[in-house]
Structures are given as C-alpha cells and as structure tokens.
N, C-alpha and C positions, 0 to 999 in steps of 0.2 A: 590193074598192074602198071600201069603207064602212069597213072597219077603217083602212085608208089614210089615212081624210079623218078619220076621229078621232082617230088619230093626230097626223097635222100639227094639228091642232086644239089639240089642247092642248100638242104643243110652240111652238106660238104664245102660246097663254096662257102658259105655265111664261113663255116670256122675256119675255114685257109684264111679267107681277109682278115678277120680278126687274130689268129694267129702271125698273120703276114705283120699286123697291126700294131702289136704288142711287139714283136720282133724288133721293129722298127722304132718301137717306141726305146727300149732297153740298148739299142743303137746309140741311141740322142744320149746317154750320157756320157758320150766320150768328150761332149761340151756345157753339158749344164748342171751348173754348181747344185753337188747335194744340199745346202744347205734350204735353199730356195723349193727344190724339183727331189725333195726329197722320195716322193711316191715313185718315181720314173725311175729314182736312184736304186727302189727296190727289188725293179723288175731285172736288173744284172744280175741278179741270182738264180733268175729264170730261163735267162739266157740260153744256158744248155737245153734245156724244155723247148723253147722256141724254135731254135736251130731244128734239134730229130723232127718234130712236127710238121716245118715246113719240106725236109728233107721226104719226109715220109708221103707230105700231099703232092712235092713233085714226082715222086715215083709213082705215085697212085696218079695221078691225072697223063701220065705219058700213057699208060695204059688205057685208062677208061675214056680222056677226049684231052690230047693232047695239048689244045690252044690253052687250055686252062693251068697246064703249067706254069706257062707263063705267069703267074701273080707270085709264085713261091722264087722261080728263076728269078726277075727284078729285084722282090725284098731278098734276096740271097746273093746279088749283086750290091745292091746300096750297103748291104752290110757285111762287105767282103772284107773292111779292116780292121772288124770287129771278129771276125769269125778268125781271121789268119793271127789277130791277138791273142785268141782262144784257142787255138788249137797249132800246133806247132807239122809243118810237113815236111821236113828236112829228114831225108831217110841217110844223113851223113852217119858214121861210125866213130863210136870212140874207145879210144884205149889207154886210161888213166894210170897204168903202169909204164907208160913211156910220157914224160915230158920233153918239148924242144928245148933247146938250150937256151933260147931265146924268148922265149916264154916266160907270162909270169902267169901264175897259179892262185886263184882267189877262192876262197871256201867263204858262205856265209851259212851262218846256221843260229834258230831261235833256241837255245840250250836249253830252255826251260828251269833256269836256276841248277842245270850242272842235277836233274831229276831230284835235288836234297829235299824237297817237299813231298812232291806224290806221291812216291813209292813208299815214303815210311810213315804218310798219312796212313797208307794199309797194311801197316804191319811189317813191311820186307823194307830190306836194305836199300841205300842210294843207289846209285848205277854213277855216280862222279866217276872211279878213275878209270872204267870201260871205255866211257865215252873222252875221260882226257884222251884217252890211248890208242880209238878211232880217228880221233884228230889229230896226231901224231904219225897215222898211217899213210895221209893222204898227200902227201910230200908237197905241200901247201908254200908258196911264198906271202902269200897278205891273209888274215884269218879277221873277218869282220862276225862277231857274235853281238846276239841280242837277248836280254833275262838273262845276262850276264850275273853272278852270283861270284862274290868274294869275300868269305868272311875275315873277322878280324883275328881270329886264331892265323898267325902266320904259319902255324905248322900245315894248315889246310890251305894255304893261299893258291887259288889255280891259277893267278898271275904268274906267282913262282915258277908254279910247273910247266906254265907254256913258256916264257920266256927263260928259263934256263933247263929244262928238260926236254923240250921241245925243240929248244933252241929258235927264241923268236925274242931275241934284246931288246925290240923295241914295240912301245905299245902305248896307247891312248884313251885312257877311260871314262866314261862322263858320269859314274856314281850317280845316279839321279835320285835313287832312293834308298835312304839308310833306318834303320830300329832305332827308336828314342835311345836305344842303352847303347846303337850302335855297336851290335853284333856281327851286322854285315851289310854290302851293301849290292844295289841290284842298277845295272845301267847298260848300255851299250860301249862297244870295245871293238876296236880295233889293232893286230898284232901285225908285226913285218921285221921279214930278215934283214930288210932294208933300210936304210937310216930313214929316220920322220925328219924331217926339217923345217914343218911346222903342225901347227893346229888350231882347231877351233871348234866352237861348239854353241846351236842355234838351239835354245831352249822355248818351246812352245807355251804358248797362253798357259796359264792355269782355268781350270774348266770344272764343273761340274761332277766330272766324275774321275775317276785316278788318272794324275796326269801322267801321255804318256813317254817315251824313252827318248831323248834328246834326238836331234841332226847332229850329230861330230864327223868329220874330216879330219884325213892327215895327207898331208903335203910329203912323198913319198920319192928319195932319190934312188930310181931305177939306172942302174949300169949308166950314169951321164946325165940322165931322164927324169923330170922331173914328173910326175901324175900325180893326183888326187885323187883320194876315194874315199866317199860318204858311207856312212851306214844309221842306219834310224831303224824305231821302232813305233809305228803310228797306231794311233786311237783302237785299243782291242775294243771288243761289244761288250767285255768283259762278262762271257756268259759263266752262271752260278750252274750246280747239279741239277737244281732247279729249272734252268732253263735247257740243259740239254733233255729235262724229261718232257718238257714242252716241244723240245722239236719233235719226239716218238711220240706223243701226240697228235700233235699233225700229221705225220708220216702217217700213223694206223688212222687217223681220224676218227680218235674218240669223241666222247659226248662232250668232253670242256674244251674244245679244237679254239673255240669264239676267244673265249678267253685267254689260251694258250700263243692265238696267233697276236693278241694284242699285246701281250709281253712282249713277246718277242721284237713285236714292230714297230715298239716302244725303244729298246734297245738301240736295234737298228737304225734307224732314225737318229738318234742322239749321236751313235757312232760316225754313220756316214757322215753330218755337217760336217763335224770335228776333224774330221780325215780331210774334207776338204779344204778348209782352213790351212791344216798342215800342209796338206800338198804346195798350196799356193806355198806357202813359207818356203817348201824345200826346193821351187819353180824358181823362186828368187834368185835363191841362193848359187844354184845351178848354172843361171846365167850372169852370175856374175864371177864363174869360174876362168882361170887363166889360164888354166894347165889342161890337158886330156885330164880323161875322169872317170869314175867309174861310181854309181854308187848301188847300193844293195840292203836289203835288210828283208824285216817282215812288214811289207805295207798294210796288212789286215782288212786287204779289199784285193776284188777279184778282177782280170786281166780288163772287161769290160766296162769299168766303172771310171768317173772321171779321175779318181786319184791317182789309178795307171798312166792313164791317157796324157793327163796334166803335168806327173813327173817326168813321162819316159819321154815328151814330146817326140824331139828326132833322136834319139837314144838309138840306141840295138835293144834286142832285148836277147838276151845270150841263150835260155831256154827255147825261144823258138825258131832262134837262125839254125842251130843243131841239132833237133830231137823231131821227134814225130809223135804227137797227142796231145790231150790236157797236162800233162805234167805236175797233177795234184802234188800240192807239197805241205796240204795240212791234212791229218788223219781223223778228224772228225766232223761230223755232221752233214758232208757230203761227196760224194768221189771227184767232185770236178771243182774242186776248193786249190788254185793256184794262188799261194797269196805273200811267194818268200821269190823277190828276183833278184838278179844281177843284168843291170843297165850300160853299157860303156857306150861312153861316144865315139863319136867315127873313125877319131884317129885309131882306134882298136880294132885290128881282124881277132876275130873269136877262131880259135882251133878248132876245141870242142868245149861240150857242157855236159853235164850229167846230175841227177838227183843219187844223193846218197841215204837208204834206206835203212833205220835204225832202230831200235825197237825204245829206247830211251827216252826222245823225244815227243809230242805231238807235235812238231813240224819236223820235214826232212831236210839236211843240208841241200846246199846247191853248189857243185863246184865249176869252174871253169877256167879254160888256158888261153889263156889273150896274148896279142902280139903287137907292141908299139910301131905303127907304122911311119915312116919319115914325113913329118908334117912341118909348117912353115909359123903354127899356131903357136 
C-alpha cells in the first residue's frame, strides 16, 4: 500500500512539472517570433488546458501535502501576464444605452461579407439588412469592419446605407480584393461621424496563401482632437469544411487523429509566421504614430500568442480592463477563441466594453466607449 501511494505521488508530481513545463513554455511566446519557434507558437492554444491543470494540481496539493504547491503557485506567478491577457477580472458594469457626452464609441466587427455567402450557400436568404440595422442600433461614433463586402450594384451598396442611412459621411476603404468581372469587392473599412482628415494604408507581402486584409488608418477630428484609428485583418488559417472535420476528429479521436492533426498543424504553422511578420508591420507603424490611437480588427490569433503581445505592446486592451472572462469572440472551433480586439493607448480612459452577440456572424462585434484624456502628446 505504501509503495502504491508513492507511486501515484510522484506520478502526480512528474505531471504537474511537465504540466507546469508546457505552461511556461506557451508563456514564451509573448516574445519569440512564430516564424522561428513555431512549435512553442502552438502550444497558445493550449494555454487554456495548461492554466485549469495547474489550477487543479494546486488545489489538489494544498490538500494532500501542501509544499508541493508550490510548483503550480511559481509557474502561475511567472505567467501572471499571460493569464491576466487571457482572462479578463474587471467585475465593472456596463450599460450601452446610455453614452457620455464625451465619449466616443467604437464598434469593430468581422461582418463576414454582410453573411451574402453562407447562408445562401445553404439554401436560405442573406442576413445583410438585419445585421446593417444591428449596426445602426448601437449608437456608434467610429465603425471599423473587416470581410467588408461592397458590391457593384449601387442599388445594394452598404457604403451607401451606412453613410447616409446610418448616418456615417465619412469613411475609408482598402478594397483589397475584387472578382476578375469586378462584381464586388472585399476589404477592410473604416466609418465616422467625424471628419477623416487623413489616411493611409499598409499593404502586407504577398504570400503563399490568400493575401490577407490591409493595415488602414484614418486620421480622425474629434470635437478639436485629433486620433487615429487602425483596423486590419491578419493572416486567417483559412480553415476549409474539411478541416473543421479534422478538428471533431481530434476532439472524439478517431482512427485518422495522425493525419487529421498534421493538416491541421500544417495550417497553423503557415499562419502563425505570417501573422507574425504582419504584426511586426503593424509594430511599426504604431510607433511611428503622432496622435492617440486606437486600433482594432480580427488579429486571427489568441490573447497569448506573440502577434497580441507584439501589437498591444503598452496598449490597453479594452476587453479586459472592463469585463470578467475569456471573452471568446469567434464561434467556432473552440470556447476560449478571443481573436477580434480593440487596443487604445493611454491617452484613452476606456468607460466600458462589451461583446455584441449575433447570430449572423462567426465572430462577435466588440464595442467600446473611450474618453480623450488631456495629454501634452
């Protein structure tokens, strides 16, 4: 019986340090480029795993021999800014029917081409002028969208309808990608009640695989105030049907898992460098900003991984100064998928933030009410 219990003993410890191990390893890449450490780069998606694990051997070691805590306490310290990236503890309140007067109000949302694809791939109608008219609800002053969708029919223009139905006159489009017959086209956008006074638009390598949605800015005169605000849309994994039936493969671990896992981490892989290439681009550019700033979109990587850590540097991140959780904001493949923010810099007090829940989409908007503070910058 004694050899029993020391046994399990220390195969309890063996798997806290390696647990502790791996924890710490998916830590590291809040500094080492995916392109390089791309293996390390894929353990961010295990993150969450990691975290309940060690979470769970510290409650089990307080009880069965306290000292041994200790390994999960340390690696849950070392990765305290990795954890507070991931999980948001602000039990603040918000209530998006009242705005300040002095606030300004940012919505980003990945529209998914305005749903004109998916839903009529299966037979049913768009969902375009529900979700124009969601976004219409949310008494919005700056609207940064990404899979932006405009076709060339003007009588369907949703430029139209948000800047004069909407009422949003001014706006900034990077069209990145258009139909040889130029039917429509697909980019990232930027809308404001507020005059643009300037713009610009950093266009990424071409690559490999579909290149993805520009860095644009616009130069934004707020009541005297001048701000900037970015929006991008970085390197998707561009997963096919196909590969979301390899994720439920892995999930149930069927007999082709071998196979299933190397697609996938095939994918991955290509994505991640790419994303961090881009980051560096969008690091640049960031620092070479004059004005407060804000920027936002779909990074297509999770709170842990270098492409957060590398854009947000000293950013805010507005999701987790105000909310309490993961705050998933993509709808598939797994619950703890935050992968759509809004960053301001410090001249910005954030009010509040909130995810806005839609059935039209696979990702959720994110809005938030920011407040210029008197700065000398």
């Amino acid at each position: 019986m004694t050899s029993l219990r020391k046994f399990t003993k220390r195969f309890f410890l063996l798997l806290n340090f390696v647990t502790g191990f791996l924890f710490l390893l998916a830590c590291c890449n809040a500094f080492l480029h995916p392109d390089k450490w791309w293996f390390i780069s894929l353990l961010a998606f295990f993150f969450p795993l990691f975290l309940v694990l060690l979470l769970a051997f510290f409650i089990f070691w307080l009880f069965a021999c306290a000292r041994y805590a200790l390994i999960s306490g340390v690696c849950l310290l070392i990765g305290w800014q990795n954890i507070h990236a991931f999980f948001g503890f602000s039990l603040a309140k918000h209530d998006f029917s009242h705005k300040a007067s002095n606030s300004i109000r940012l919505m980003t949302w990945n529209v998914r081409s305005w749903d004109e694809f998916t839903t009529r791939k299966q037979g049913a109608s768009g969902h375009r002028l529900p979700m124009l008219e969601l976004v219409g609800q949310q008494n919005a002053d700056i609207l940064c969208f990404q899979e932006f969708y405009e076709p060339a029919d003007s009588a369907k223009s949703n430029i139209r309808y948000i800047s004069q139905l909407l009422h949003f006159p001014y706006f900034f489009f990077s069209g990145d990608f258009q139909t040889h017959k130029s039917k429509y086209q697909n980019g990232v956008i930027i809308f404001s009640k507020y005059p643009i006074a300037g713009t610009s638009t950093q266009h990424y390598d071409v690559d490999s695989l579909r290149k993805p949605e520009s860095l644009i800015s616009a130069d934004i005169l707020v009541n005297g105030h001048m701000i900037r605000v970015y929006t991008t849309h970085l390197q998707s994994v561009l997963f096919k049907p196909k590969d979301f039936r390899n994720v439920e493969i892995i999930q149930n671990a069927e007999d082709s898992l071998l196979e299933a896992s190397r697609s996938l981490a095939k994918k991955l892989r290509n994505a991640l460098s790419l994303r961090g290439y881009q980051a560096d681009r969008v690091r640049k550019q960031l620092d070479l900003c004059p004005y407060p700033y804000v920027i936002c979109g779909d990074f297509n990587d999770v709170p842990t991984s270098y492409t957060y850590f590398h854009i947000r540097g000293k950013l805010q991140d507005a999701f987790i100064a105000k909310n309490f959780g993961i705050g998933r904001t993509y709808i598939h493949i797994s619950p703890t998928l935050r992968i759509d923010y809004i960053l301001p810099s410090p001249e910005f007090l954030i009010d509040q933030t909130m995810k806005l829940s839609s059935p039209f989409s696979d990702h959720k908007a994110v809005l938030t009410d920011l407040q210029l503070q008197d700065s000398k910058r």
